[in-house]
C-alpha positions in Angstrom: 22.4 123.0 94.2 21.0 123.7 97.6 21.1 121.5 100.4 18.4 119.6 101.2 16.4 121.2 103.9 16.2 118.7 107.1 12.7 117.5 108.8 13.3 120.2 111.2 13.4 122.8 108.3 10.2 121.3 106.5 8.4 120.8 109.0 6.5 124.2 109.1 6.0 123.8 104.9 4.2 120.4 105.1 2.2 121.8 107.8 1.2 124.5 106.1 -0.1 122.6 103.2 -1.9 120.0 105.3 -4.2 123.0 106.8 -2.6 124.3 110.2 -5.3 126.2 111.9 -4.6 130.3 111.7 -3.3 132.4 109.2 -1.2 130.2 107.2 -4.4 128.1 106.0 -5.6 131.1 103.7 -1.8 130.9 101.6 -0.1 127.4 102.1 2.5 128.5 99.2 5.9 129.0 98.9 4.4 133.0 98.5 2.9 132.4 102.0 2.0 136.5 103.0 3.6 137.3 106.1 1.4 137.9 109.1 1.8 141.5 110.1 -0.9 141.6 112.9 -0.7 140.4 116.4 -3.5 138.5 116.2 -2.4 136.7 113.5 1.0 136.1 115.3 -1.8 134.6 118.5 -3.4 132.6 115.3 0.1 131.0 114.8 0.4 130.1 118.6 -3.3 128.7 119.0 -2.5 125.9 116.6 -3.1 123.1 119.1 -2.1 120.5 117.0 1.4 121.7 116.8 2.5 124.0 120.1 0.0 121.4 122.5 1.1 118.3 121.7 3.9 116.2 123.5 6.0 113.1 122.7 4.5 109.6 123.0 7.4 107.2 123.6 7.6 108.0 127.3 4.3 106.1 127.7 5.0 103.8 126.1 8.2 102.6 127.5 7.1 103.3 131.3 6.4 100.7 133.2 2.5 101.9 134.3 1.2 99.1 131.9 2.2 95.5 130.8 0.6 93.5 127.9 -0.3 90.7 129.0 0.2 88.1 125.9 1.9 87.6 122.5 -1.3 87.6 120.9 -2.5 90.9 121.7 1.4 92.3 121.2 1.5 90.7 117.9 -1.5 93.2 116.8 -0.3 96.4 117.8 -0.4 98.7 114.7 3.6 99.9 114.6 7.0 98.5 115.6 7.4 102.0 117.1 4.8 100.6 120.1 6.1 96.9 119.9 9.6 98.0 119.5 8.9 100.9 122.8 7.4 98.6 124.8 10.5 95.9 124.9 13.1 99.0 125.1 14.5 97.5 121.9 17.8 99.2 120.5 15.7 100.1 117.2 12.3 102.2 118.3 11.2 103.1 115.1 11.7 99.9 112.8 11.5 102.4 109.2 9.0 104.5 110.7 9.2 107.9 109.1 8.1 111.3 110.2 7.8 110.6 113.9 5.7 112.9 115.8 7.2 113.0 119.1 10.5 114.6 117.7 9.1 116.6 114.3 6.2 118.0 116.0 7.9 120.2 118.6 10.1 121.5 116.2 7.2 122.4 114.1 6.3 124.0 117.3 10.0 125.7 117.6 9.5 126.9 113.7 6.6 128.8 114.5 7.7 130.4 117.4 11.2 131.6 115.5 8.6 133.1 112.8 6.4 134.6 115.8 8.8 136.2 117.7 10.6 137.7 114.4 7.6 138.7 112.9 6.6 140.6 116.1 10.1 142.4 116.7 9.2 144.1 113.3 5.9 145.4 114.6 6.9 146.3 117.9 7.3 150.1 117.5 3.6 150.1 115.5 1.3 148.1 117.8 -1.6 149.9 119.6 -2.3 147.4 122.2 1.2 146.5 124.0 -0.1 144.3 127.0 -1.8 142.1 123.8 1.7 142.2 122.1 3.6 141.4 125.1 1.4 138.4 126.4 1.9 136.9 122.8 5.5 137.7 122.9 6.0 136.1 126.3 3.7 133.1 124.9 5.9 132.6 122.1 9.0 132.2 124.5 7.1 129.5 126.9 6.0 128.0 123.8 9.5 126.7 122.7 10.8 126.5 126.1 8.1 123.9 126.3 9.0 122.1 123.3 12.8 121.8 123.8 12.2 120.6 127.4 10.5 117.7 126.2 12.6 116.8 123.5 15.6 117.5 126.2 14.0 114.7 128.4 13.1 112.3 125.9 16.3 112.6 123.1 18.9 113.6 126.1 20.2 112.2 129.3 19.5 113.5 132.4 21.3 116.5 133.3 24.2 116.1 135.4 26.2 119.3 136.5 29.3 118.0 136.0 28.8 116.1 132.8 26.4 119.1 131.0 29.6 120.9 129.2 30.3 117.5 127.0 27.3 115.7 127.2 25.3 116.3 123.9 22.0 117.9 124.0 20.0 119.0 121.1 20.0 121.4 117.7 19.2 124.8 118.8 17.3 126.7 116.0 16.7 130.3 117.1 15.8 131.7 113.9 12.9 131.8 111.5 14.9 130.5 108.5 14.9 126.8 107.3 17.9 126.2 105.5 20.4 126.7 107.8 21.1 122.9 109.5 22.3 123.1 112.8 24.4 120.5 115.0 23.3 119.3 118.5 24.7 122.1 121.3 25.6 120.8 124.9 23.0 119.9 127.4 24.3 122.8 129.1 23.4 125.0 126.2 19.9 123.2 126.2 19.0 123.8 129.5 20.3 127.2 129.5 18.3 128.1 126.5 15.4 126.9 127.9 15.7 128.6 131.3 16.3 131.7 129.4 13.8 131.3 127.3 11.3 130.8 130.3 12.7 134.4 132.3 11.8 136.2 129.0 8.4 134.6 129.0 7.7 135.4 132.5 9.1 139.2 132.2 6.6 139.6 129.2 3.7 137.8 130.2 1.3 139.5 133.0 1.1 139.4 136.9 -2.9 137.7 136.4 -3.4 134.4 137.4 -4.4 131.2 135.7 -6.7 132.0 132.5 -10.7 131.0 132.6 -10.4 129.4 129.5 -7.7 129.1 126.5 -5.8 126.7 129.1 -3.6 125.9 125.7 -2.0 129.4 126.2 0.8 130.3 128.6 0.4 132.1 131.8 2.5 133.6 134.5 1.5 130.1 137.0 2.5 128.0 133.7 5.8 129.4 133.6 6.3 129.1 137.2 5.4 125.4 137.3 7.3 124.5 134.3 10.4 126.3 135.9 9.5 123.8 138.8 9.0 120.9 136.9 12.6 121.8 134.7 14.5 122.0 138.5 13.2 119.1 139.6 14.5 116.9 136.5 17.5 118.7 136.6 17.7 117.7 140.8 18.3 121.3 141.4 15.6 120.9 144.2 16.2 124.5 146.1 15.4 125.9 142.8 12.6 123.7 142.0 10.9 124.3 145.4 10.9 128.3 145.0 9.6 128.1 141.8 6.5 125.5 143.2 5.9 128.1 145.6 5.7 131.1 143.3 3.6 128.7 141.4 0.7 128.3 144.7 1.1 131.5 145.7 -0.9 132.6 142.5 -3.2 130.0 141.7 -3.4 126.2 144.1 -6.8 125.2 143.3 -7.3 121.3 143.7 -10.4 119.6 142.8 -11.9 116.8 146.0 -12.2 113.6 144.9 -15.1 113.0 147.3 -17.2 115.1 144.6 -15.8 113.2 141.6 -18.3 110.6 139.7 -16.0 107.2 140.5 -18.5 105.1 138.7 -18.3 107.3 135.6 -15.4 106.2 132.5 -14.9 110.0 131.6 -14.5 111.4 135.6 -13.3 114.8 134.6 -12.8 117.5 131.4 -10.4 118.9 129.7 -10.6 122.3 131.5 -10.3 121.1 135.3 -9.8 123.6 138.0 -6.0 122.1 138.4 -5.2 122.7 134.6 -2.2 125.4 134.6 -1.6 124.6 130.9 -3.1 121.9 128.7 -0.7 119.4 126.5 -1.9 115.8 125.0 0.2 112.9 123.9 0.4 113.2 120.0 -2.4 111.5 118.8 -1.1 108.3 117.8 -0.4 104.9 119.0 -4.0 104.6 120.3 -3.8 101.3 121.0 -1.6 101.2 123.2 -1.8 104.7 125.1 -5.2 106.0 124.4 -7.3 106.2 128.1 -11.1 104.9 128.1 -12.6 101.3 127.8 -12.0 100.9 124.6 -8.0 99.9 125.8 -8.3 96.2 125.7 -4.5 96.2 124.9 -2.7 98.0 127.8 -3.6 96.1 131.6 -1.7 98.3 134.3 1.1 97.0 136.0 -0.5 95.1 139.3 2.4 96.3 141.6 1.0 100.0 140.5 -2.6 98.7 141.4 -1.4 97.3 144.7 -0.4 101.0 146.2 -3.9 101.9 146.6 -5.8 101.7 149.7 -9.1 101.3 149.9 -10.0 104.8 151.2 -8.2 105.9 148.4 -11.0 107.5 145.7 -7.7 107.3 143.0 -8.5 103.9 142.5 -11.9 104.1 141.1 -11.3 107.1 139.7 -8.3 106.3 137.6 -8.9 102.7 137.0 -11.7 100.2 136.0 -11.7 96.5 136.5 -12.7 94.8 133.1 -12.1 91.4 133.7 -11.1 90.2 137.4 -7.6 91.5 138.6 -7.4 93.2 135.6 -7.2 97.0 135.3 -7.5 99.7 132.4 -7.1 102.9 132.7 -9.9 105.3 132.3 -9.6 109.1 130.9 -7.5 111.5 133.0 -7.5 115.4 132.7 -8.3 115.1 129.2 -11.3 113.5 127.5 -9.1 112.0 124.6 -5.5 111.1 124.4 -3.2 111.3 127.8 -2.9 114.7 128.9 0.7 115.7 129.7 0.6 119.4 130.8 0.9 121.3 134.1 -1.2 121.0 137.0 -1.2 122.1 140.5 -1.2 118.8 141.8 1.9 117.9 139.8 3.3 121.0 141.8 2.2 120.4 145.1 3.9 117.0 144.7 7.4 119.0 143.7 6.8 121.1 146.4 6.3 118.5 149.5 9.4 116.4 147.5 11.8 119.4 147.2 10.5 120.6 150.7 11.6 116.9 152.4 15.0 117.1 150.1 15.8 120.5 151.7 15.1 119.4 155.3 11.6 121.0 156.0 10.2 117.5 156.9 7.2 118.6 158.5 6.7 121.2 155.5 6.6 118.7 153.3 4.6 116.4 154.6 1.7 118.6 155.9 2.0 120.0 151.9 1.3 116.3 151.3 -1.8 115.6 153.3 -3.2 119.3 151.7 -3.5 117.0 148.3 -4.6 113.7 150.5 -7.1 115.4 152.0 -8.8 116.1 148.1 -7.9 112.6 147.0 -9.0 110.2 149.9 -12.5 109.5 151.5 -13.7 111.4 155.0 -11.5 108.3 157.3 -8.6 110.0 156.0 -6.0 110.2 158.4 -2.9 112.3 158.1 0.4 111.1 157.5 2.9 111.6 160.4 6.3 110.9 159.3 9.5 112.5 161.0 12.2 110.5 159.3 13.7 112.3 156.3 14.4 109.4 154.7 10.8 107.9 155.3 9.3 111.1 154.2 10.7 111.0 150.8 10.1 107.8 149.7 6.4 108.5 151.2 6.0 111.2 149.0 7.9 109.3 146.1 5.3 106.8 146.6 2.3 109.3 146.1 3.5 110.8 143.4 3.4 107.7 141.6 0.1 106.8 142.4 -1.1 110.5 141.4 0.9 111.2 138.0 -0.5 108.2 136.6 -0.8 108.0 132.2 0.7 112.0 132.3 3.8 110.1 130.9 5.7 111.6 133.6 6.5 108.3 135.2 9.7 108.0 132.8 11.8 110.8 133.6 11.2 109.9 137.4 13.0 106.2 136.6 15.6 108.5 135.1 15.9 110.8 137.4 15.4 108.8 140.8 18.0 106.2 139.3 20.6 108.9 139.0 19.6 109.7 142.5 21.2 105.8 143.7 17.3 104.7 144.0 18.0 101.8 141.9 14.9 101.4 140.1 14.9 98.2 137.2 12.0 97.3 135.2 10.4 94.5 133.8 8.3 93.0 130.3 7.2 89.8 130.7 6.2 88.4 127.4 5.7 84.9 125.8 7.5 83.4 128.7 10.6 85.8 128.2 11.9 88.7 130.8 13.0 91.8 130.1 14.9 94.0 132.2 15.7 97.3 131.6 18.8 97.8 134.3 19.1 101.4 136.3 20.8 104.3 133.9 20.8 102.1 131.0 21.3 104.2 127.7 18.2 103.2 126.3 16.2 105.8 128.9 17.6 108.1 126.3 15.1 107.6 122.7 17.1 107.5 119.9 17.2 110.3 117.3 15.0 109.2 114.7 16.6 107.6 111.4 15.7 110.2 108.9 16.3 112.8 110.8 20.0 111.5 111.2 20.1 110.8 107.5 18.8 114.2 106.6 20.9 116.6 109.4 24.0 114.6 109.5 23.7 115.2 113.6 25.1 113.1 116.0 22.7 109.9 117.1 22.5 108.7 120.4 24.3 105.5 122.3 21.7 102.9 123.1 
């Protein structure tokens, strides 16, 4: 008798069945015909629903938001959300099938079947620049979907530590019955940072595209390679790669021409879009952006940042009830958006800059993305003090990443930095703290994938 495939085997089959858009649709069978054209290998990669979609929990454990009574707790949907929200040792509470781990490797799956479906054509194809930008797709593709289950099912990378800490199953091939145990973080990250050099040696020199923002480019590669150094506070490495990022594409869109009255102030295309991502589309109550949120209030220390030249505040936020503040929709016109945008990369450069000892570098890099984001009495920042500078920057890029559920792996990150960062719940009279490196930053595995793999679960 045959093992029994785990969800990261069967993933791709279900999928199939339930109507992936692409090629697979036309045969979902176990005598699925194999694609044999390179457009149908860029079918595969188009699904948005699989390779564009990005974990949830990070939202919902970050401390942007607060709910602000049992009552309205009591009537979330899932124990996932309630469970999330109070950092509680059990996230899932029997929840089965849980997108933000199956998904990406649904993701991976395809790619393994792209990338060995195209090695077989490669001899035959009559347009190589199309076959190369969908084999370097394929690469970026599952370097993005192992970096964010690296950040969400891993701790944070620590040079020293990366050889024995564990990190997660690597599956490199298009087969599904093979189960494989988790690798080292060190083995993570390297596959991911090699997977990213193959997808920037195959994928061309041209800049950002017009449309089809859900598909790799060179300036997507560069600012995931960014983002990747910067979690893994290699911030030399992180700053180059920011730079390599603006040097082909830095557009930033001025707030001063942005509708602040308006509940849907941009779309999904925005000139600062390098690659487009959402939050899987669940746990709407909670983490779904628009008026419509009548259960999420953000946090009043986040709302307290702003100035009041600052054209953030209207633009991010509306006041439904006095002192209290919902978020409105972001770079997306439905669920969060998560992906890679130049003002995400600005903000690594002026950081990495300050961290490296340009100062001055850094700081005039930060008044560049002021200038687009406060009124005409803007003022530039002068700041001298390294120290100063840094948390001045720190400070911005909290108040800019807002609801891109980016806000987590900073706490990780920062706190591994000494920065010392608790936070706080406040429900039904009760606090909870979630102390500075505490193991639950790291999600656990979920339950039936541990029952189906036999792979190691994490300590929380």
């Amino acid at each position: 008798m045959k093992k029994q495939f785990s969800n990261i085997a069967s993933i791709f089959v279900t999928l199939s069945v339930l109507g992936c858009s692409g090629y697979l649709d036309e045969k979902p069978s176990s005598g699925l015909t194999i694609p044999a054209k390179v457009q149908e290998f860029r079918n595969l990669l188009d699904n948005m629903g699989v390779m564009n979609i990005t974990n949830p929990l990070p939202q919902l454990s970050a401390d942007e938001y607060f709910i602000k009574d049992e009552k309205i707790y009591d009537a979330l949907n899932t124990l996932t959300e309630k469970n999330a929200y109070l950092w509680n040792r059990d996230v899932y509470g029997g929840e089965l099938n849980f997108q933000g781990w199956n998904v990406p490797y649904s993701a991976i799956f395809y790619v393994n079947n792209v990338l060995s479906g195209l090695d077989k054509i490669k001899d035959d194809v009559a347009d190589r620049q199309e076959w190369n930008a969908v084999y370097g797709s394929a690469f970026f593709y599952r370097a993005y979907a192992y970096f964010d289950l690296v950040r969400n099912f891993c701790e944070v990378y620590n040079e020293s530590t990366a050889d024995s800490s564990p990190g997660l199953p690597l599956k490199l091939d298009p087969g599904i019955d093979k189960l494989e145990q988790r690798s080292s973080l060190k083995d993570t990250y390297g596959r991911i940072i090699s997977d990213l050099h193959s997808a920037s040696t195959f994928l061309s020199e041209t800049g950002r595209p017009v449309t089809h923002l859900n598909r790799p480019s060179k300036p997507a590669v560069f600012a995931l390679f960014a983002r990747l150094y910067l979690d893994m506070r290699h911030y030399e490495l992180a700053e180059a790669y920011a730079d390599s990022t603006l040097a082909i594409y830095n557009a930033l869109i001025d707030y001063k021409a942005v509708d602040t009255e308006s509940a849907n102030p941009f779309m999904n295309l925005t000139s600062e879009t390098l690659f487009y991502t959402t939050q899987a589309n669940v746990y709407g109550f909670t983490t779904f952006p628009g008026l419509n949120n009548l259960q999420a209030t953000i946090d009043t220390n986040l709302i307290k940042l702003y100035e009041p030249d600052d054209l953030r505040f209207s633009i991010f936020y509306t006041e439904r009830s006095p002192g209290e503040f919902y978020i409105k929709k972001g770079y997306s016109t439905g669920y969060p958006f998560t992906g890679l945008a130049t003002d995400e990369i600005f903000l690594i450069k002026a950081e990495c800059a300050v961290r490296n000892g340009k100062v001055a570098e850094g700081i005039a890099v930060l008044n560049y993305l002021l200038e687009n984001r406060y009124d005409t009495s803007f003022e530039p920042i002068v700041v001298t003090d390294r120290e100063d500078a840094l948390h001045t920057v720190l400070l911005e890029r909290r108040k800019e990443l807002v609801w891109r559920a980016l806000r987590w792996q900073d706490l990780k990150r920062l706190n591994r930095e000494g920065h010392n960062l608790s936070i706080e719940r406040r429900l039904n009279g009760k606090r909870y703290i979630l102390p500075p490196n505490d193991p639950k930053y790291v999600f656990p595995i979920p339950d039936d994938e541990i029952a189906l793999s036999g792979i190691r679960q994490n300590e929380r």
